[in-house]
N, C-alpha and C positions, 0 to 999 in steps of 0.2 A: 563685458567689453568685447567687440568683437576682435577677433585678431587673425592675425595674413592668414595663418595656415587655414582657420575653419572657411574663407573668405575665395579659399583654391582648389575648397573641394576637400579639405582634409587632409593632405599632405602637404609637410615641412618643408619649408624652402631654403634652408642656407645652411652653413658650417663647413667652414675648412675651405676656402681659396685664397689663391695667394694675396696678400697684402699691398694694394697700390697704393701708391705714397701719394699722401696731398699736403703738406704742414705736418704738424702732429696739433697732440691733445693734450692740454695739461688738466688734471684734475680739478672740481673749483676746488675741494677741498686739502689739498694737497700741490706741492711744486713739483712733483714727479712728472715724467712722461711720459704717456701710451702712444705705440705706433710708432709709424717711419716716417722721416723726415725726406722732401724730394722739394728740387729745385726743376719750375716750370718756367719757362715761357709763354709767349702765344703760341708755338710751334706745338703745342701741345695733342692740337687736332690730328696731325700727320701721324698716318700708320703705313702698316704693309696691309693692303685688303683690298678686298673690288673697286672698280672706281664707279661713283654712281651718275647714272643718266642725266641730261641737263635739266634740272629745275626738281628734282629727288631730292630726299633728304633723308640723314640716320635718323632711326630709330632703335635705344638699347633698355634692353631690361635684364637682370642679373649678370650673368658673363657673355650676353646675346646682344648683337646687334645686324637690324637690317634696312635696305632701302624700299624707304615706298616713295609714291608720286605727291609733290609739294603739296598738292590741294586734299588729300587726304585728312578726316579730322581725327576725332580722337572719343574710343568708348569705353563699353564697360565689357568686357568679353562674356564675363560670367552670364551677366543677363543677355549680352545680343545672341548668344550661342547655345547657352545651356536652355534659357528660357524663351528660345523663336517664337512658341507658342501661345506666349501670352501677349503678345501683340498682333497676333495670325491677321492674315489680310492689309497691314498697314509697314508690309515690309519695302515694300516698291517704294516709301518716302524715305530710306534709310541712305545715307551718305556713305559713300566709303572711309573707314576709319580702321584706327590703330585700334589695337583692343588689350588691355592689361586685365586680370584678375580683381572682380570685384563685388561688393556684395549681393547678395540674392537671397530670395524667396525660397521660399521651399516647395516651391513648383516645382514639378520636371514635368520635360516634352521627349517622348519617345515616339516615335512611328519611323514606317520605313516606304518607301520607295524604288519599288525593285530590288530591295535588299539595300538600296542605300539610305542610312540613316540621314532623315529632313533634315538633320543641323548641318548637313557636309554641303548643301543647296542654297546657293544664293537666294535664288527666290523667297529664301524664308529668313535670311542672316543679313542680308547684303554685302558687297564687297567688304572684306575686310583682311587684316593683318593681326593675327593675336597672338601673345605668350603664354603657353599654358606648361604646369610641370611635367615634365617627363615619367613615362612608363617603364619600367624596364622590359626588357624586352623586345618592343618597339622596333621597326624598320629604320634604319636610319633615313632613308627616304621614301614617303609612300603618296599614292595621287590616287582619288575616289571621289568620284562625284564631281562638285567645284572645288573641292580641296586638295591642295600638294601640302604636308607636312613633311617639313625638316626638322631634324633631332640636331643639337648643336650644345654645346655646355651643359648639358644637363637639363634641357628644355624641348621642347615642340613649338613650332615656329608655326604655325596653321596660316596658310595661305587658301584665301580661298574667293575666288573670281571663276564668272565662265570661261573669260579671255585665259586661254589654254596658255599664249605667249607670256601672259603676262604674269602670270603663276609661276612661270619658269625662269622669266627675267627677275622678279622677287627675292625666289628661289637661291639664284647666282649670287647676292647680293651677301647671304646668310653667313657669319660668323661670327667668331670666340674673340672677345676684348676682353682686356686689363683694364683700360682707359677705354673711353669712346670717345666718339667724333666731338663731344661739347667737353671736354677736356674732365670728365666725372667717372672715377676709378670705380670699379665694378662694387668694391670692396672699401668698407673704411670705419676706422676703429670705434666712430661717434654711434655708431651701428648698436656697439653691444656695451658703449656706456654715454647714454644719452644727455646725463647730466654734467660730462666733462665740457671744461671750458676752450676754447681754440686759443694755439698758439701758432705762428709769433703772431704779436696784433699789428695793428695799423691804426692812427690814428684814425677814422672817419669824420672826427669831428674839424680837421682842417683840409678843407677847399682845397688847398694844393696838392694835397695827397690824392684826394677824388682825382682831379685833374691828370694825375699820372698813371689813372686806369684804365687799361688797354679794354680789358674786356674780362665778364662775369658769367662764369658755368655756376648754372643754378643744379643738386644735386637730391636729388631724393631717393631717400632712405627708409627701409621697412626699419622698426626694431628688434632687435631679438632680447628676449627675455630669457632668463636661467629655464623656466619651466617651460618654454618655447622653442629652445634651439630650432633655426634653422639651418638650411640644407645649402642652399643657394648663395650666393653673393646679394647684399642685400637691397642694389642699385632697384630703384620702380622707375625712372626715369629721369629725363634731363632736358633742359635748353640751355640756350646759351644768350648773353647779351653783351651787343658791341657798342664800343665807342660811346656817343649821347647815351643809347639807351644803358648801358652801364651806368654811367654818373648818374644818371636820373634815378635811378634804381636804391641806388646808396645814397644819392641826396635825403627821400624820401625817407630811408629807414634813420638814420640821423635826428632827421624833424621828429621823430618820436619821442615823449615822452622819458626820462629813465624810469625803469620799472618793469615790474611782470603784471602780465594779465593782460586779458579779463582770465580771470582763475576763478575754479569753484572744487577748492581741495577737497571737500568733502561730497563730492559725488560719486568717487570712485576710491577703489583702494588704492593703497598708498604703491605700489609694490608696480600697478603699474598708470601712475600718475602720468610718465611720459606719452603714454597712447601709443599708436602704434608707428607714426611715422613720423619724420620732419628732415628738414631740407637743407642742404651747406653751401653757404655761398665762397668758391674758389676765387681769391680776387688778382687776377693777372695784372702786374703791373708790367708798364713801359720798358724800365729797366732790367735787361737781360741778366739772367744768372739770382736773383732776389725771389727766396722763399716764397710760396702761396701764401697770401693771407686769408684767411677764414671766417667767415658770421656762419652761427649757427642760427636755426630760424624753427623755432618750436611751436605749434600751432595745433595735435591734437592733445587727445588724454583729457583731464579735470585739471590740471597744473600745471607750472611750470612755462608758460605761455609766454610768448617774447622775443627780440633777439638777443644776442650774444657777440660780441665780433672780441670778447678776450678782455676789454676793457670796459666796455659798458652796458650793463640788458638794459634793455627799451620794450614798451612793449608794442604791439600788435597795433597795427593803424591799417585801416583799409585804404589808403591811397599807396601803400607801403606792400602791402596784399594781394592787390589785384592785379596788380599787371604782374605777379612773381608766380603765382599761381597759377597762370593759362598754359594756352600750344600743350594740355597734355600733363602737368603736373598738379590738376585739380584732382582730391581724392573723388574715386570713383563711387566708393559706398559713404560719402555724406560727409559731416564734421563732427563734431563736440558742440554741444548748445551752447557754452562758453563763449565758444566764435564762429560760430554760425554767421549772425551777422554782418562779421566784418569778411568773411570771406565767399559769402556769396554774391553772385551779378547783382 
């Protein structure tokens, strides 16, 4: 099975950040409690930090968050950066996009250019914003070629455009969160125990309740495994949904079925049946001062497939899937043949 660290190059990404609160966790198998308890509003999104340009938007990954420009889409970093070379000549069609860590080939592309390494050259990468882990050692800020990299949280922030201005306004944009802007805590304990259930719950199943939700930060999570620790906080990224599209969002997952699956336990070991990521839905309601309610929403691994909101699993419905999975929270290196096709276009 693949998993985040070999997927980043080979270095661990998480362990040991502070603990932001969303709800907490109850055990399935147990009434006990993992984690802290925090009381959200909508006001959630409000920080101390840059303010971003008109029609920008955040983008966070582990304790990193930065602004790029709204039309921006969303890649694979591994492959646009490490592997320019296998697409050589058909870089000029490439969009400018966000870029997280993600699977790859065992290709490598090395050449240089006046001593400048071709990955740091738009002409072969295209515009782009990517997360990549940190070196030690590293320049807290260094600019080469099309590239300015910022060091931030324990990350490299790789910018990289010919627009000199626009590397720099990026640049400004660059910091350390607890929370980000979609209301989704760097950090959260479903992280490193994937099979716990969310508490407090919420009905889902009465209309009126839906009705009293403000708005839905969609949250995603690498896992960490005992033989995996990571390094980083385990956030891959986040949106957010307001108003109609919240209700609609939770309507959908409701329509589902109760149950787990599509599951196929025996394709993988047991140990890490979870796979390697999956996603929490934070449900802000209307009512100031009233606990996050939670769905957990599990969709790789061989098992365990479904959601969760504390009261009921349901499983996996592609009408339920696809609009929760875009803007950017579509895994990069593929799915589980399990659900494969419920969650691709």
């Amino acid at each position: 099975m693949a998993r985040f660290r070999l997927l980043v190059g080979g270095i661990a990404l998480l362990a040991g950040t502070s603990m932001a609160g969303c709800g907490t966790i109850a055990d399935a198998d147990s009434p006990g409690v993992v984690g802290p308890s925090a009381n959200r509003s909508s006001d959630a999104t409000a920080m101390d930090g840059p303010v971003l340009p008109v029609g920008w938007r955040w983008e966070s990954f582990a304790g990193a968050q930065v602004g790029v420009p709204g039309d921006w889409g969303w890649t694979n970093s591994s492959q646009r950066i490490g592997q320019w070379c296998v697409d050589e000549g058909r870089q000029t069609l490439l969009e400018p996009a966000v870029g997280r860590p993600g699977g790859s080939t065992l290709v490598g592309c090395s050449a240089f250019d006046k001593a400048v390494p071709q990955e740091m050259l738009v002409r072969n990468t295209g515009e782009i914003v990517a997360f990549e882990p940190d070196f030690a050692g590293a320049p807290e800020m260094k600019d080469s070629g099309d590239r300015l990299t910022v060091r931030t949280a324990g990350l490299s922030v790789i910018i990289q455009s010919r627009d000199e201005a626009l590397r720099k306004r990026i640049a400004a944009t660059v910091h350390q969160v607890d929370v980000d802007a979609n209301g989704c805590p760097a950090d959260d304990p479903v992280a490193q125990h994937p099979g716990q259930r969310p508490t407090p719950v919420i009905d889902l199943e009465d209309t009126t309740a839906r009705d009293g939700v403000a708005w839905v930060s969609a949250c995603k999570y690498v896992i960490s495994y005992p033989d995996h620790p990571l390094e980083l906080p385990p956030l891959l990224g986040s949106r957010r949904f307001d108003g109609v599209a919240a209700r609609d969002l939770l309507a959908t997952l409701v329509a589902a079925a109760p149950g787990s699956g599509p599951n196929a336990p025996e394709s993988c070991m047991r140990e890490y049946s979870y796979g390697d990521e999956l996603t929490v839905l934070l449900i802000h309601l209307d009512q100031p001062g009233q606990a996050l309610q939670r769905v957990h929403v599990r969709y790789t691994g061989c098992d365990h497939h479904g959601t969760d909101d504390g009261t009921t699993r349901r499983i996996l419905t592609r009408d339920f899937m696809q609009p929760l999975l875009g803007e950017g929270l579509g895994l990069p290196w593929g799915y589980s043949a399990e659900v494969d096709p419920i969650l691709r276009p």
